[in-house]
C-alpha positions in Angstrom: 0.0 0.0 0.0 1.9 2.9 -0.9 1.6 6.0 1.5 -1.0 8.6 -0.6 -3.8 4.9 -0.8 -2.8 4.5 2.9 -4.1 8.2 3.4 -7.1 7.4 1.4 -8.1 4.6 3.8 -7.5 7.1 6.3 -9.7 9.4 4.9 -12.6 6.7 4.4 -12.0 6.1 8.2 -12.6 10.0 8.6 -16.2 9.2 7.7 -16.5 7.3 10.6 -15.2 10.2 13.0 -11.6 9.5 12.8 -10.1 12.8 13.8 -6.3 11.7 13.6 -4.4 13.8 16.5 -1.2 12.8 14.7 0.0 12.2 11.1 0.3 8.6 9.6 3.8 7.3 10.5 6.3 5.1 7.4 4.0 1.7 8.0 4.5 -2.0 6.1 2.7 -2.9 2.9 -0.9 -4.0 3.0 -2.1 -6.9 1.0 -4.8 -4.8 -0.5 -4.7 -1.6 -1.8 -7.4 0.4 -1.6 -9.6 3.6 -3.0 -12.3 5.2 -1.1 -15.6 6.4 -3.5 -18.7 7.8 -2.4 -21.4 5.3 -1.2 -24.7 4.9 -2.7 -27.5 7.3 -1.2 -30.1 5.6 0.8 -33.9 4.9 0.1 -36.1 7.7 1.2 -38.1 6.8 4.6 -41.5 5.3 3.9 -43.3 8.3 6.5 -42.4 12.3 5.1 -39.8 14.2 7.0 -41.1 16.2 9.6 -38.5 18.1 11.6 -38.4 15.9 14.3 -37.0 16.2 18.1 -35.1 13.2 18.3 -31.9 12.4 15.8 -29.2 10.8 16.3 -25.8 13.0 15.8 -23.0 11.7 14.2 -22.2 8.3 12.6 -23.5 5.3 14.4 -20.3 3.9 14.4 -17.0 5.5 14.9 -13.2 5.0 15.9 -11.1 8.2 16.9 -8.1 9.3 17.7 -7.3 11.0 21.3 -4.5 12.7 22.8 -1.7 10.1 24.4 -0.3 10.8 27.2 3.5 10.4 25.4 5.2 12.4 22.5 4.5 9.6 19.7 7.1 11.8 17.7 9.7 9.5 20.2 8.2 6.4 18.7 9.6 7.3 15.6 12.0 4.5 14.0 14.8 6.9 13.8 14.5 8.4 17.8 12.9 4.8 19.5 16.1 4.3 21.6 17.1 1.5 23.0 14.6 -1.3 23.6 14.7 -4.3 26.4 12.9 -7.5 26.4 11.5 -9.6 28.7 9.7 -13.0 29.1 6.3 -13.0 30.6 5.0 -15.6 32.9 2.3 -18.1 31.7 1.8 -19.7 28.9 1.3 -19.1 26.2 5.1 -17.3 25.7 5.3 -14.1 25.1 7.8 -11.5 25.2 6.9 -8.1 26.2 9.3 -5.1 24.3 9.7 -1.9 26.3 11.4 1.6 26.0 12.6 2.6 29.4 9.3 1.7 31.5 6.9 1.9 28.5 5.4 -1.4 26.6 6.3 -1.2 23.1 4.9 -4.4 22.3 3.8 -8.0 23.2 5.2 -11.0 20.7 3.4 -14.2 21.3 6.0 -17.9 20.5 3.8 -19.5 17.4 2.1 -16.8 16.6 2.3 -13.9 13.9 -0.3 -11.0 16.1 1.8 -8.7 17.6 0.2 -6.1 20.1 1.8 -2.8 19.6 1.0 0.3 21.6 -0.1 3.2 19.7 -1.7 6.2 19.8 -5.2 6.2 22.0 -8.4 5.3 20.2 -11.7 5.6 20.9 -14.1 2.4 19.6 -17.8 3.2 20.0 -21.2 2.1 17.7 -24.5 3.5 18.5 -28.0 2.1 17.5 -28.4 1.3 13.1 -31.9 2.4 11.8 -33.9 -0.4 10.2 -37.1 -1.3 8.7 -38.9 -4.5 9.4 -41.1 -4.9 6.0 -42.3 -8.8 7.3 -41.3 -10.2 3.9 -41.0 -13.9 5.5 -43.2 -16.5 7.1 -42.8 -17.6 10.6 -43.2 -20.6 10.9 -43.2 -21.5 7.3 -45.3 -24.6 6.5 -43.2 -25.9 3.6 -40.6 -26.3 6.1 -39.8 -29.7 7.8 -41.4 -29.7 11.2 -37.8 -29.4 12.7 -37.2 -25.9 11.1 -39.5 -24.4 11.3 -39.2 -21.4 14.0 -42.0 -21.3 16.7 -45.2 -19.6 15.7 -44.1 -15.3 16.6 -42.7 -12.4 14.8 -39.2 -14.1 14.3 -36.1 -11.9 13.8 -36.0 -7.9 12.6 -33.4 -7.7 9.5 -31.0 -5.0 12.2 -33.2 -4.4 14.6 -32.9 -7.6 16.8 -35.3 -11.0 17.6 -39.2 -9.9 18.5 -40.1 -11.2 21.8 -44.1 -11.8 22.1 -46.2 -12.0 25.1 -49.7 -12.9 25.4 -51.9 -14.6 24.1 -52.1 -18.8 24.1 -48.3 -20.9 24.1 -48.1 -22.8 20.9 -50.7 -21.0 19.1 -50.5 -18.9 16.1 -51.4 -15.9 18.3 -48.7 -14.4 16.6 -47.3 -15.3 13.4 -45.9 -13.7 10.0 -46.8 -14.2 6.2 -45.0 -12.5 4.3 -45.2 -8.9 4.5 -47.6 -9.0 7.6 -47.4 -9.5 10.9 -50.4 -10.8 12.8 -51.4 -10.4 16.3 -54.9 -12.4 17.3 -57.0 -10.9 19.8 -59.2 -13.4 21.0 -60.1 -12.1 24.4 -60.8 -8.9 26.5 -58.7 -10.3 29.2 -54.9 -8.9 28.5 -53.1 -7.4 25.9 -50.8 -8.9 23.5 -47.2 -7.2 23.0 -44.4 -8.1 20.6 -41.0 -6.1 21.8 -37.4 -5.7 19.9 -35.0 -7.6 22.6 -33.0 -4.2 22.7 -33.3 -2.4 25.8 -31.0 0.1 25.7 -32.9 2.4 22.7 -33.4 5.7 24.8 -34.1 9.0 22.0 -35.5 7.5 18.8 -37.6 8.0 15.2 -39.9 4.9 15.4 -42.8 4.5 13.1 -45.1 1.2 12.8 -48.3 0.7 10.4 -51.0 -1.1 11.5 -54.7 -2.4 10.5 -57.9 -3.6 12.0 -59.6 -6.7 10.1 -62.6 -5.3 12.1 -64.7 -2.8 13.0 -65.2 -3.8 16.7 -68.3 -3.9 18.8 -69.3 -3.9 21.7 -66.0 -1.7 22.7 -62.8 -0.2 20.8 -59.7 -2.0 20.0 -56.6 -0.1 20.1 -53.2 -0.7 18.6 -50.2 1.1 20.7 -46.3 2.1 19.6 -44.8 1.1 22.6 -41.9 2.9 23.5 -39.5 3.2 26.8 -40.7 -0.7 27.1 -39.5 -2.6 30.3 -42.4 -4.6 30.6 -46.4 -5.1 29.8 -46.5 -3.2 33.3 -43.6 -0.1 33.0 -43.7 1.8 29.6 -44.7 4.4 27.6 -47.6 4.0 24.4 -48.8 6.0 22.1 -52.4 4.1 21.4 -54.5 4.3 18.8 -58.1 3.5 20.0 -60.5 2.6 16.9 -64.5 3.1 18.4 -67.3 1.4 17.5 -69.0 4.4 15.5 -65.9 3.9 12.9 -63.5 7.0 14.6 -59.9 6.5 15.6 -58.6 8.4 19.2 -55.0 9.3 20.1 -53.8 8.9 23.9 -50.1 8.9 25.1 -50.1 7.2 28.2 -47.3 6.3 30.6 -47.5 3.0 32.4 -46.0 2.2 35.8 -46.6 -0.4 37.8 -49.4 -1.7 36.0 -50.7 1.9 36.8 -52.2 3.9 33.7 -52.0 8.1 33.7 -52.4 9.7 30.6 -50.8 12.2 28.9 -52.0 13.9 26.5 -54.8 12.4 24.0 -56.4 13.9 20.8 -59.3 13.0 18.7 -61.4 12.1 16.9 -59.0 12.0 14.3 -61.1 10.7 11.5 -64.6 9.4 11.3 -66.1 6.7 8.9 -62.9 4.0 9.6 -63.4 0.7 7.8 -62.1 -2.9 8.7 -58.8 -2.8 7.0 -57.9 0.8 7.4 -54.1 1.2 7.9 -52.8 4.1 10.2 -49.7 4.9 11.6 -48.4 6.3 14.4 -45.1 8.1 14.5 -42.8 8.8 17.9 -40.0 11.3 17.8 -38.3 11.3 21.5 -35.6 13.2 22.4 -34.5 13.0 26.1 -38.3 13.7 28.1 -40.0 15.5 25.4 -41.9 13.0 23.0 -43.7 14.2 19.7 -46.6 12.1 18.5 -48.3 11.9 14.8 -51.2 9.7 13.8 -52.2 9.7 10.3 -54.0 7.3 7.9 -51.3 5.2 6.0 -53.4 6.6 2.6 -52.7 10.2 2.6 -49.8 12.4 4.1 -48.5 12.7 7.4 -49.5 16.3 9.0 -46.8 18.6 9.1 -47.6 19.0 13.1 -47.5 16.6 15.7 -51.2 15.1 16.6 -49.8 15.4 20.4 -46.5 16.3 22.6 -45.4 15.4 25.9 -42.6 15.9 28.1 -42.0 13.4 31.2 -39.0 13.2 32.9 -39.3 9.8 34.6 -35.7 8.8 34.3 -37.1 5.0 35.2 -38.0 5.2 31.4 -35.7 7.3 29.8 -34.8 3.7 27.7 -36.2 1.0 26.9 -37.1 -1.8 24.0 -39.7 -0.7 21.3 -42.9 -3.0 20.2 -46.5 -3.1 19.3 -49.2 -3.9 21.5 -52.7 -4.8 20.6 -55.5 -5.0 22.9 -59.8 -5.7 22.9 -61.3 -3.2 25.8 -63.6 -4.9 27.9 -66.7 -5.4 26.3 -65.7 -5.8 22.8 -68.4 -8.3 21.3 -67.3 -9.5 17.6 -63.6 -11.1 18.6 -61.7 -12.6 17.6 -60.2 -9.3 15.7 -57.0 -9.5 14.1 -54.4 -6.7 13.9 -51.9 -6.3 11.0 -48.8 -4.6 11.0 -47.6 -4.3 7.9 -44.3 -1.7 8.8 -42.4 -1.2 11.6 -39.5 1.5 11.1 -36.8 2.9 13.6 -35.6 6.0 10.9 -33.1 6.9 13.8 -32.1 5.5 17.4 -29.6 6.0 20.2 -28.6 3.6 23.2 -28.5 5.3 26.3 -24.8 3.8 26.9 -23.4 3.0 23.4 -20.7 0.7 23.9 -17.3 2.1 23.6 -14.0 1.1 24.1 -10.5 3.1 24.3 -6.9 1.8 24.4 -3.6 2.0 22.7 -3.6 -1.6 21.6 -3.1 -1.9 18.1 -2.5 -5.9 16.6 0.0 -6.1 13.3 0.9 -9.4 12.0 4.6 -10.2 11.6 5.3 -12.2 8.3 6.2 -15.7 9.6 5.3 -16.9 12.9 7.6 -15.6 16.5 9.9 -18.6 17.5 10.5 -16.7 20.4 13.8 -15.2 19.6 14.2 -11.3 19.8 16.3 -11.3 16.4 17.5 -7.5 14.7 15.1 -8.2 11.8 12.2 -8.7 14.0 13.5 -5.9 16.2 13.5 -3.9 12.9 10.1 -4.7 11.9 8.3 -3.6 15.1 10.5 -0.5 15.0 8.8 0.5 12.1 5.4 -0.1 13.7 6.0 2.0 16.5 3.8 5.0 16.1 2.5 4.5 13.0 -1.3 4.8 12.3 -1.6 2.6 9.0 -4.4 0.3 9.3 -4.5 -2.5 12.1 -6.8 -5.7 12.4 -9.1 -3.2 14.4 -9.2 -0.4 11.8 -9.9 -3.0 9.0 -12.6 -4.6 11.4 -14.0 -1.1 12.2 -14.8 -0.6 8.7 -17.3 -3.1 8.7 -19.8 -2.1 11.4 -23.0 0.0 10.5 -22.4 3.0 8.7 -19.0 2.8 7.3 -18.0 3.8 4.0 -17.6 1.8 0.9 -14.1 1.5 -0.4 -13.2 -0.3 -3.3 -10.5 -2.5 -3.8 -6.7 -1.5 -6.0 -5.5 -4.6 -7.0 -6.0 -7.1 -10.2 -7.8 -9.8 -7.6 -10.7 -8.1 -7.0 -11.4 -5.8 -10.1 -12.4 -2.8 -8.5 -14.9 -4.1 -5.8 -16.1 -2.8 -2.4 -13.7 -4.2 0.2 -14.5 -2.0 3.1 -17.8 -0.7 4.1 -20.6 -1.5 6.1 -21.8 -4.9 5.8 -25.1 -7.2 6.6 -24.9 -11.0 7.5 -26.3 -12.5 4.7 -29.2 -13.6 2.4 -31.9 -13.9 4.7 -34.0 -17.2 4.2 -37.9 -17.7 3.9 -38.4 -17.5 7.8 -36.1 -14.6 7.6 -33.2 -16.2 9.4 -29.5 -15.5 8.1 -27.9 -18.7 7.3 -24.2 -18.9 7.4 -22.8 -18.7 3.7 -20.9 -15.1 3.0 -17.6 -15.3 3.0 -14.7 -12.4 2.3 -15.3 -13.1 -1.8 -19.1 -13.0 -1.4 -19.1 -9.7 -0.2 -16.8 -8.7 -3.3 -18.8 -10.6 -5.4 -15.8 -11.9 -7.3 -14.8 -15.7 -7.6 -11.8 -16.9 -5.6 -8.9 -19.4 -6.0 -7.8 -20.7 -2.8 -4.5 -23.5 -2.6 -8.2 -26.8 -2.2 -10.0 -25.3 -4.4 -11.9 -22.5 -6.8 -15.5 -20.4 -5.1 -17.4 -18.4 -6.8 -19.4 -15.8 -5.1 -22.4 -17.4 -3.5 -25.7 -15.7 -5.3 -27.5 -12.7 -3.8 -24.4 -12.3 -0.9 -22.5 -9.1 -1.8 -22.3 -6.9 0.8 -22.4 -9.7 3.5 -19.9 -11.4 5.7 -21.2 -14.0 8.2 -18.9 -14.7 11.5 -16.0 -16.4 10.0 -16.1 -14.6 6.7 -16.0 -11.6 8.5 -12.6 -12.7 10.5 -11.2 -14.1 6.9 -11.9 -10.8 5.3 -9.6 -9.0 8.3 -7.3 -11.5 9.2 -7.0 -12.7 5.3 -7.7 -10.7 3.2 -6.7 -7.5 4.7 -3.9 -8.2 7.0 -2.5 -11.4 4.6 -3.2 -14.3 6.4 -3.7 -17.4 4.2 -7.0 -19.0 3.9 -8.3 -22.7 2.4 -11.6 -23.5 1.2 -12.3 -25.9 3.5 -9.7 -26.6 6.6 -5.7 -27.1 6.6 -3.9 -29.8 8.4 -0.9 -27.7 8.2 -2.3 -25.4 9.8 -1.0 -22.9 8.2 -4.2 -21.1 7.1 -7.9 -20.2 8.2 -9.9 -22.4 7.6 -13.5 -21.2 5.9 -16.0 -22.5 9.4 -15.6 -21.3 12.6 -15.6 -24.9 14.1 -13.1 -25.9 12.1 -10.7 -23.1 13.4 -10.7 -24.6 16.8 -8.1 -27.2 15.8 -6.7 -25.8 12.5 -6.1 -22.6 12.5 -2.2 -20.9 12.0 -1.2 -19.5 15.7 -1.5 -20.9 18.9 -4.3 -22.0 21.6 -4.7 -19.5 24.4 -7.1 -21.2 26.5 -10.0 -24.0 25.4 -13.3 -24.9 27.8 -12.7 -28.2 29.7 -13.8 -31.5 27.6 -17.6 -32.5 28.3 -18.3 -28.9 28.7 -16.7 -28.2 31.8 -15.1 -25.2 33.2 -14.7 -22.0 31.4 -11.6 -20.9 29.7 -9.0 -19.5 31.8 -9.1 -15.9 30.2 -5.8 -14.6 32.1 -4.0 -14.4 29.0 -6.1 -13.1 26.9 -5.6 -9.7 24.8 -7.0 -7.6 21.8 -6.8 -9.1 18.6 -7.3 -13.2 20.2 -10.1 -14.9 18.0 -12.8 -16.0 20.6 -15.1 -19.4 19.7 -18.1 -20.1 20.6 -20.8 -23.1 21.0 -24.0 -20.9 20.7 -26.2 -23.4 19.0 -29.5 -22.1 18.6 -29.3 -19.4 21.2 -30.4 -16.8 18.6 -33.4 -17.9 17.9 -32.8 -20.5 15.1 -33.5 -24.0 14.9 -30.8 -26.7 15.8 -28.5 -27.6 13.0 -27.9 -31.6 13.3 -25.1 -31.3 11.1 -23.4 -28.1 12.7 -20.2 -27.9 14.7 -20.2 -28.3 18.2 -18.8 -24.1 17.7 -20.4 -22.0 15.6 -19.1 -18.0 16.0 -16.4 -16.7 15.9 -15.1 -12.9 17.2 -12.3 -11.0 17.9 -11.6 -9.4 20.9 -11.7 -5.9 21.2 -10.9 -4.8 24.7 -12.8 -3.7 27.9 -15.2 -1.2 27.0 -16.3 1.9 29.7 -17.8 -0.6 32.2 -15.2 -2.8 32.2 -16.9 -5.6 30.3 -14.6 -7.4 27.7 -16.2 -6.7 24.4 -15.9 -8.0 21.7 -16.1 -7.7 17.5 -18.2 -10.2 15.7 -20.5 -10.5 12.6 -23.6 -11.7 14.1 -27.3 -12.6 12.7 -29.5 -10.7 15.0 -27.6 -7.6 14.4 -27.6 -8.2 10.9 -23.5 -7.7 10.3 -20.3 -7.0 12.2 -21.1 -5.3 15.4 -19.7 -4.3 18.9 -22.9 -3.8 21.0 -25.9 -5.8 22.1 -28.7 -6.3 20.3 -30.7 -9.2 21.0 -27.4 -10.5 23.5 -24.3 -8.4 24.8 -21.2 -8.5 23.0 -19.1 -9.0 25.9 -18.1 -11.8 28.0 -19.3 -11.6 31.7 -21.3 -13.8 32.6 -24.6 -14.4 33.0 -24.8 -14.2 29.5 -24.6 -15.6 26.3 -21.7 -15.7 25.4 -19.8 -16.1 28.4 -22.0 -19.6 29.3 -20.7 -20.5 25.4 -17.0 -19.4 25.2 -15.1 -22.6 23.7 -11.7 -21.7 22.9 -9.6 -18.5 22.7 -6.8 -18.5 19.9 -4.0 -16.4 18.4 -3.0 -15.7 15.0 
């Protein structure tokens, strides 16, 4: 990578709020050269804009630069003094590198990684916006009994696994088919809610569309944007209430407790409302101020808010989002069925967006360490110190939401995106994302490995599942060689993450007990380690007979402002490489999990 396309990659990082504090130091070549362009723009929102209170500022993910608390100038390879080595206890070996009393680097026997301190940088993602259209079917008949999912709303493309409550176990209270979601109300009794399993969404732009197959009598039925969620007892609604003379009624109400006070309310807001009628409700929060918009799905959303509220209950300042549907007491002609036919977050914010800061940069020496602190290996980490050419984490931070497309330099890959923002993969007729996207899918070009030819697996680009996501960084990026299937040699990364358990290049850091016993010992552990885990069918999808015993596979990223070791990974509830916590936290304390399902921890 010559130093003007190492800029450029620099610059593409700028998008995601890199504000460099220094200048890129001399660094080694990359095995990809790359050139940034400008990425396609979005699809314009299905409501209208309205200026709205709450927006997110900023990318949603980033990685800066902050000051260090040393001159990096005295990292430079002419100025580095004199260095001193030392052996550090347990195993695996690894040699630390310091200047005076300051680490310069850790170099770990068998493996190529090399953790190299840096200047200070600041890893944080913040909630991606997403629209759940319901273009699958859950469960889906033609399916084998086996896998098919359990009758709910199944799992948001982005936005996390629906979690539904109500209604009778086993029955299709709740279901999907194919750009509709159902929710049966059969009785007056309780409502019936179907919540995103994120409950960190605090200020957001959420939107869901909705229909009636009923007029009811008797007494209304009312469908509700749920919002600061934390239970069918403790959240806010915004409910739409449609009467039995055919009229539709706004109330905000804030529940606590099981306790209902309401907020503000408006109506009628239209009269003459037939079975079938689609409205939607819009919520713009920002802090305690909420703005409220209720429209019919046919015509155009006002240019004012139907109704605005500010509450300040910091009990509910975050919380999931969801739907709920509910027959008031008296309601004569059930069962009624509700439709929700859109359910948008435009823009979102966690209340506590993960984020993680150190100096721990991890380059990859050519061959393997045998342990001896040699001039040419002395050489080659002299010309890392200081520099700010792209790292395994800069290459993985180019995958998370938001991220610029970049395409590629070089005669392999013709010109196609290899950096930018990336989903999990094709999603299947349940809507599940089965593993299948490796490094070349997301190219879409066809790839010659030493076992065998690929070509791009159809509909793909774009996507990286969990081990073609750490191919793309580890291989493609950083140069570490990769087979189709697995290598005995061990001497390259082999396409599943079960199989790099026992054959991939580096060595073992720690491995879970045989029979499932105690967790790894994670004492050793540092950024950069490949983490494996057994997580089966923990997000939601049927069991696999013929999967391995581990299935995901991360890298570690450090511990993040609450101490929690987080970790990078491309994962199917979050649709893509991600730090934070949808539908599970990326970290690994326990309970949790992750923690429970930790296998083995490995080097490069």
């Amino acid at each position: 990578m010559t130093d003007t396309s190492r800029r450029a990659l620099l610059g593409a990082l700028g998008a995601l709020t890199v504000s460099a504090a220094v200048a890129p130091a001399a660094a080694t070549a990359s095995p990809a050269r790359v050139t940034p362009h400008t990425p396609t723009t979005p699809a314009t929102p299905a409501t209208s804009p309205v200026p709205a209170v709450a927006t997110t500022t900023g990318p949603r993910s980033s990685m800066t630069f902050t000051g260090t608390p040393y001159d990096t100038a005295a990292f430079a390879r002419a100025s580095l003094g004199e260095l001193s080595t030392t052996v550090l206890p347990g195993t695996p070996v690894r040699t630390e590198v310091l200047h005076g009393q300051q680490r310069v680097a850790v170099l770990t026997k068998g493996a190529r990684t090399v953790l190299v301190s840096g200047p200070e940088r600041t890893f944080t993602e913040n909630k991606q916006p997403f629209t759940d259209a319901f273009v699958r079917l859950v469960p889906d008949p033609a399916l084998e009994p086996g896998r098919r999912l359990k009758p709910g709303w199944g799992n948001s493309p982005a936005g996390g696994t629906w979690s539904v409550y109500g209604g009778t176990p086993g029955d299709a209270d709740f279901a999907v088919r194919k750009g509709a979601a159902t929710m049966l109300l059969k009785d007056t009794e309780a409502g019936r809610y179907a919540t995103l399993t994120d409950d960190g969404i605090s200020d957001a732009d959420v939107t869901c569309e909705a229909a009636f197959d009923k007029v009811p009598t008797g007494n209304a039925c009312s469908f509700a944007l749920l919002f600061g969620y934390r239970g069918g007892g403790t959240h806010y609604r915004a409910r739409l209430s449609f009467t039995t003379k055919g009229e539709v009624d706004l109330r905000v109400e804030k529940v606590t407790d099981g306790r209902t006070a309401v907020l503000a309310e408006a109506g009628p807001l239209a009269a003459g409302v037939r079975a079938g009628d689609a409205w939607r409700v819009r919520v713009r929060r920002k802090g305690a101020k909420a703005q409220v918009t209720a429209w019919p799905a046919a015509g155009v959303e006002p240019a004012r808010p139907t109704a605005e509220i500010e509450d300040s209950d910091a009990g509910l300042r975050s919380g999931r989002v969801g739907v709920r549907g509910f027959a008031s007491p008296g309601c004569a002609n059930l069962p009624v069925t509700l439709t929700v036919s859109r359910f948008e977050v435009a823009s979102a914010t966690w209340e506590t967006p993960p984020s993680v800061t150190h100096r721990d940069w991890v380059r990859l020496l050519d061959a393997p360490f045998d342990g001896e602190w040699t001039p040419a290996v002395e050489a080659t980490v002299r010309g890392w110190a200081g520099s700010m050419a792209p790292d395994v984490f800069s290459y993985a931070a180019m995958f998370l939401p938001g991220a610029p497309r970049v395409r590629g330099g070089d005669a392999r890959v013709a010109g196609a995106d290899v950096l930018g923002e990336a989903g999990y993969g094709k999603p299947d007729s349940q809507g599940l994302l089965p593993v299948g996207a490796d490094f070349h899918d997301y190219m879409e070009r066809p790839w010659t490995f030493p076992d065998a030819t690929k070509r791009p697996e159809e509909g793909q680009r774009g996507h990286l599942d969990c081990s073609g996501y750490v191919r793309m960084v580890y291989g493609f990026h950083m140069g570490v060689g990769m087979v189709a299937g697995k290598d005995p040699a061990k001497k390259a990364l082999p396409r599943k993450s079960g199989a790099m358990v026992d054959f991939a290049p580096g060595v073992r850091v720690a491995q879970r007990a045989e029979g499932g016993g105690s967790a790894p010992d994670l004492g050793q552990l540092q950024p950069g380690d490949l983490l494996l885990f057994d997580v089966n069918d923990r997000e939601g999808d049927p069991v696999d007979p013929d999967a391995y015993a581990v299935d995901h596979v991360a890298v570690y990223l450090g511990p993040d402002q609450a101490g929690q070791r987080r970790f990078l990974s491309s994962r199917k509830s979050a649709d893509g490489p991600t730090m934070a916590d949808v539908s599970g936290a990326s970290t690994l304390e326990s309970p949790g999990i992750y923690a429970d399902s930790l296998h083995t921890v490995h080097r490069v």
